[in-house]
Every structure is written in C-alpha cells, then in structure tokens.
N, C-alpha and C positions, 0 to 999 in steps of 0.2 A: 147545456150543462155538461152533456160528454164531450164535448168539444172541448172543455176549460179541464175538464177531470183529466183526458187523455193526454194534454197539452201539458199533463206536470206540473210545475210549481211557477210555470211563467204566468205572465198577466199579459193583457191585452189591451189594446187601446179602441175603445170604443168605434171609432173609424173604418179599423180594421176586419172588427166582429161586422159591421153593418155591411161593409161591402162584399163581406166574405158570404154572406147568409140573404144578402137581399140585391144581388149586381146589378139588375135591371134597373132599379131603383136611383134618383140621385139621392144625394148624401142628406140633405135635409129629410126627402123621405124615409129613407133605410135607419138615420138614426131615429122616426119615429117609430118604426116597426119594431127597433131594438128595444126601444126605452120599453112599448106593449109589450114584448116578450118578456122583458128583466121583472115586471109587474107583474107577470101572468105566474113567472115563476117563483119569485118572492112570495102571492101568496098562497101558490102551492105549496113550499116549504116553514110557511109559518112565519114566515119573516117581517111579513108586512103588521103584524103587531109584534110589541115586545114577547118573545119565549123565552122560557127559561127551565134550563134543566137542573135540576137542584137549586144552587144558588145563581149561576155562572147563565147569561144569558147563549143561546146557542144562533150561532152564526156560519152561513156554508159559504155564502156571494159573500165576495171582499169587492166593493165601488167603491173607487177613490176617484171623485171628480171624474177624468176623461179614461180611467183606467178598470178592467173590468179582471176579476180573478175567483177564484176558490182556496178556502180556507181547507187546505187534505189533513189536517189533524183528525179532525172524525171522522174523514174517511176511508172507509178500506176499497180497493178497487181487483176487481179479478184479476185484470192484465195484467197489472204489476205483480201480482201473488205467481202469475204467471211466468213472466220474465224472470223472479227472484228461480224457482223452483227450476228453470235450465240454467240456470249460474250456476245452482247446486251441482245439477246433474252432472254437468261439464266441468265440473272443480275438482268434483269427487270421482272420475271415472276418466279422469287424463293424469291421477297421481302414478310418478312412477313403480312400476312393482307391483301395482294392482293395490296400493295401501289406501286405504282411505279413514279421513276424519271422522268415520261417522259407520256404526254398521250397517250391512245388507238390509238389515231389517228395518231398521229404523230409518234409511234413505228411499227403500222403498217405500215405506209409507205415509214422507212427506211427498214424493213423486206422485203417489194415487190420490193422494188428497189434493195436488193441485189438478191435476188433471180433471177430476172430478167437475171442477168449478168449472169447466169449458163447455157451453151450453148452447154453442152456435157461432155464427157467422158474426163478428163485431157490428154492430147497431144494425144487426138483421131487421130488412125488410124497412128499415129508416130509409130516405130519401128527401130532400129539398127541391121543388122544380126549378128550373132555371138556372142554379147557381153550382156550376160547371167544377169551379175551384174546389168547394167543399164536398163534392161529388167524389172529384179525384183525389183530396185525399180522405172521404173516407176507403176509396177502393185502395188505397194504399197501406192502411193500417187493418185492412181485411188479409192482405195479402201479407204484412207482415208476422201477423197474429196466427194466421196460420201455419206459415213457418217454425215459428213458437212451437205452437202446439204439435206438429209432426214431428219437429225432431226430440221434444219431451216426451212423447208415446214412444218414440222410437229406442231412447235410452233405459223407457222405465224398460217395456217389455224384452229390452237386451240383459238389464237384469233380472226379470224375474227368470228366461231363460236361465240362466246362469247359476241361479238359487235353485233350480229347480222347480219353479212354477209355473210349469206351462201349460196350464188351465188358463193361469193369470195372462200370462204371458202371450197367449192366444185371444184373453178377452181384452185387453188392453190395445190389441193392435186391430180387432175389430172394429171399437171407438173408432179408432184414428181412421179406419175406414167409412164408418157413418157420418163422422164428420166430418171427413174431406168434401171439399163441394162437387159437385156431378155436373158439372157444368162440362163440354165438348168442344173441340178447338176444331177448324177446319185444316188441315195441312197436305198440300198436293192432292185438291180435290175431292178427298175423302176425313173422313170424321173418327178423330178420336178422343179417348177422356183426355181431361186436364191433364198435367203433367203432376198435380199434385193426386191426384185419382189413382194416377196410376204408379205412381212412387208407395202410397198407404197400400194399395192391392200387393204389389210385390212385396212387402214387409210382410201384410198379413200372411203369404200364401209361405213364403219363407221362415217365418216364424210358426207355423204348424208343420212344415216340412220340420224342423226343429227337434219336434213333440213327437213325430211319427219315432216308436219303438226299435 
C-alpha cells in the first residue's frame, strides 16, 4: 500500500506489482501471493465487507480487472505535505527584493509544521527479502526524502535566523541533525560520515556560530 500511496495517482498492473514484490517467484505464483496480500489488506481496511461512512461507502484499493490502484481522495500522505512545504519555501525566499507572498510569520510556521511530520527514515526498517528491484527503489526514495527534508530544515532555520529566532533556529537545525542518518562511508581507506551527516553538522555548527553574540 506505500508502494501505490508513494507512486501518486498512477495505477499498476497486476504483473507488475507481482514480479516487483515476489521475483523469485513465477508469474502464476507471484500473482497468487498478490491476490493473498490484496485480501490480507482489503480486510485490514474494512473493505472486504461493505463500509460506510455516513451515507457514502468508503473505498481506498481501486481493482479494475488486471489493474491495481488507490483512491488519494481521503488520503493525506506526509511526503507530499512534505514536498508542497519546500515549493513554499523555495517560492517564497527566491522572490526578488526579499518580498514575499506570505509573512515571516506565517511562512514560518507552515515551515515548522511540515517539518514536524518527518519522523524517520521512509518505510524505516521495512524490508522485502529477495526482491532487489523494490529494495532499490525504496533506497531511492529514502534518499530522495531526505534531501527533502534537509534542504526544508535548512531554509526554515535560514529564517528563523533572519527573524531573529535563534533558539528556533538552532533547534531546528538540530532536527535535521538527529535525523540525518549516521550511517559512515569508507573513502581512501579510512571512515567517514555520510555526506548527508555531515552537510546537517555544518549547518548546525554554522547556525549557532550565527547566535553566538
């Protein structure tokens, strides 16, 4: 289901999903493993008897014969609140002349609010064995997400600087350093942080040099 959420408003063809989620598998097998998961999940969500919300039956899986989707009207998904809120950031803070659509205040504190919702590593600690493809992209969309979120940390706490908040300003670039991943890269023998580690450290240490009186 994060796989259909993150993939946006496209659909999928059943083929697809099964060799994407089950490779080892031939195709007769993988689409029965599919069809067990679609069941498993259906009545996890209720779906598998009639619900209904008020009058309006509620519906998340859209199957159509060999095609598999989600219906994103009811749902709301972090990422995207995520990706909207550096459109903002990057809209409002490349106008020229320093003017913006929106005041300090109030851009600031759609900024903290989306930040807020970033609670980890995308489908932390998820895993599927065997199937390589969906491995790598979820490592692809961990990697993207993160970018996301650093250069979002990076712009709020450029404003709070700015505002004068550098309480804020300092606690906001700490974030981005607890959630950076701490993960260590080997280069020329010897070991250092990620490159995203150590991009969030230099912000942080830069942004209290900032605050120092």
């Amino acid at each position: 289901m994060c796989y259909l959420a993150a993939e946006g408003r496209r659909r999928h063809p059943r083929r697809e999903l099964a060799e994407l989620l089950w490779p080892q598998s031939d195709e007769r097998h993988a689409r029965t493993d599919l069809r067990s998961a679609l069941a498993r999940l259906r009545k996890t969500l209720g779906e598998d008897t009639t619900t209904f919300h008020g009058q309006e039956e509620v519906r998340f899986l859209l199957i159509e014969r060999d095609i598999l989707g989600l219906d994103m009207g009811g749902i709301d998904l972090d990422v995207e609140a995520l990706q909207a809120a550096l459109w903002l950031a990057r809209s409002e803070t490349s106008l020229p002349g320093g003017g913006r659509a929106l005041g300090r205040r109030e851009l600031i504190s759609r900024l903290e609010g989306a930040v807020g919702l970033y609670r980890g590593e995308f489908m932390e600690g998820f895993s599927v064995e065997d199937a390589n493809e969906f491995e790598l992209w979820v490592e692809g969309e961990r990697t993207r997400w993160r970018g996301v979120f650093g250069e979002l940390c990076e712009k709020l706490s450029r404003l709070e600087v700015e505002g004068g908040q550098l309480e804020e300003a300092i606690g906001t670039a700490r974030v981005w350093v607890r959630q950076a991943p701490l993960g260590r890269v080997r280069t020329g023998g010897s070991w250092s942080y990620s490159p995203v580690q150590v991009r969030a450290r230099e912000h942080f240490w830069s942004t209290r040099i900032s605050g120092v009186p």
